[in-house]
C-alpha positions as CSV (number, residue, x, y, z in Angstrom):
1,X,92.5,100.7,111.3
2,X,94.9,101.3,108.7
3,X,98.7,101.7,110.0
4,X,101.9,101.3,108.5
5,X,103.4,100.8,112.2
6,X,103.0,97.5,113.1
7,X,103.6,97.6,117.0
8,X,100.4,101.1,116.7
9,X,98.3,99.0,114.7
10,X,98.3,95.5,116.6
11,X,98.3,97.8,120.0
12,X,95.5,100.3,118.9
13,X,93.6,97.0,117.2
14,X,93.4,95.4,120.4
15,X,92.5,98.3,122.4
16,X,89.4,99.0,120.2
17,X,88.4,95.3,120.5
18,X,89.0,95.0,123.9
19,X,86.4,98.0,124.1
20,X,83.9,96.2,122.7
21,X,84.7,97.2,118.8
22,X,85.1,95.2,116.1
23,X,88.3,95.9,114.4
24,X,89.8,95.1,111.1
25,X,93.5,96.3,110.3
26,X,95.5,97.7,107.4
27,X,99.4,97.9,107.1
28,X,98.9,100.8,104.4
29,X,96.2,102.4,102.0
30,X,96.6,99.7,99.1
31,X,95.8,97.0,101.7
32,X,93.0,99.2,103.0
33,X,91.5,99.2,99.4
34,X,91.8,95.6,99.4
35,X,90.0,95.0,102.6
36,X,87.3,98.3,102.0
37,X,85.8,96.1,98.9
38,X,86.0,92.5,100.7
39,X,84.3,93.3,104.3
40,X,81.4,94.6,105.3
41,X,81.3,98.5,105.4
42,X,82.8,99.9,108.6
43,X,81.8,102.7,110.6
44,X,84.9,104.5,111.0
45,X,87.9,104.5,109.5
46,X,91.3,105.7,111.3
47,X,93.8,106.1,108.7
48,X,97.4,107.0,109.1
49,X,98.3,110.4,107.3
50,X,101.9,108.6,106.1
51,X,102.3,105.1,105.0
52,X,104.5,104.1,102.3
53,X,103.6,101.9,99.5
54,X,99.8,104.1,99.5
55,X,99.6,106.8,102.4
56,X,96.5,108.4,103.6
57,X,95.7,110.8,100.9
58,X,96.1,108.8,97.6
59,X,93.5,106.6,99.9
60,X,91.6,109.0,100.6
61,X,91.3,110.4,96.6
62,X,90.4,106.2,95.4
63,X,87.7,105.9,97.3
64,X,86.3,109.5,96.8
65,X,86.5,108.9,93.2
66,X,84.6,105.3,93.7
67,X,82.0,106.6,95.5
68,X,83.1,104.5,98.4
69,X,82.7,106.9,101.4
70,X,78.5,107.3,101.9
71,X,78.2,106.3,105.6
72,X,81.6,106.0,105.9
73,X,83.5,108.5,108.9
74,X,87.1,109.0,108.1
75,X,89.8,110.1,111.0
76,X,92.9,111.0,110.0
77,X,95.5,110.0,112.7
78,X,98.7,112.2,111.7
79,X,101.6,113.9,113.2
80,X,101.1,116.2,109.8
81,X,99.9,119.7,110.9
82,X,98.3,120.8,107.8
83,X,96.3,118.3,105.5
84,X,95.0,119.2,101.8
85,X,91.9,120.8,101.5
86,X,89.0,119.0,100.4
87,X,89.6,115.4,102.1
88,X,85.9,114.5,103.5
89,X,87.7,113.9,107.3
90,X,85.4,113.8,110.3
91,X,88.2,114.7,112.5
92,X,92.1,114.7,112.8
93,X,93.7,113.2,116.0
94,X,97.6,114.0,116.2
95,X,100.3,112.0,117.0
96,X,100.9,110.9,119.7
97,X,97.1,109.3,119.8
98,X,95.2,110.6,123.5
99,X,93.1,107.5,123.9
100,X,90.9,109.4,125.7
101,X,90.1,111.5,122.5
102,X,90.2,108.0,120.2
103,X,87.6,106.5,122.2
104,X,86.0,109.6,122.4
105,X,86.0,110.2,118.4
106,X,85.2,106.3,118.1
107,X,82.3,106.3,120.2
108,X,80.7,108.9,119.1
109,X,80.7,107.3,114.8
110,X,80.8,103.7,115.9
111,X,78.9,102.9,119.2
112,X,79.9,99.2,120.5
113,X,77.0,96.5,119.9
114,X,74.7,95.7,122.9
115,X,76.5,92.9,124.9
């Protein structure tokens, strides 16, 4: 989950988890990058459109140009209409977020482990 809002990201992070998901967070793409080469390889990444300090897109160009995205679903949560062509998005889910279509979108790229 990378978010500049704090309130979304703890909210959303919790949601996930309390979903079954395991969730690491992001307040904004340069921590994203950060965390994307420490952890283990996640499923799906929902990453925030506008951040300061490293929004979505300048993300979004790093890791295409290290190779970092194999296996990797992207969801761009934005209240943006129109994105740049060419990002390798899965899906775009507008602001405000339906949780219905999160979990929906979620499940369907990262299914929760067996309990």
């Amino acid at each position: 989950m990378v978010e500049d809002n704090e309130d979304t990201r703890d909210s959303l992070t919790e949601y996930l988890r309390a979903k079954g998901h395991q969730v690491s967070s992001a307040a904004n793409g340069r921590e994203a990058l950060l965390a994307l080469s420490q952890l283990p390889r996640p499923c799906v990444v929902l990453l925030d459109w506008m951040m300061p300090v490293m929004g979505g897109e300048e993300l979004m160009r790093l890791l295409q140009l290290q190779d970092a995205l194999e296996g990797v679903t992207v969801v761009a949560v934005t209240g943006r209409r129109n994105l740049p062509d060419g990002m390798p998005l899965r899906a775009v889910l507008p602001k405000p977020l339906d949780l219905g279509r999160l979990m929906n979108v979620v499940g369907e790229f990262a299914p929760r482990p067996a309990a």
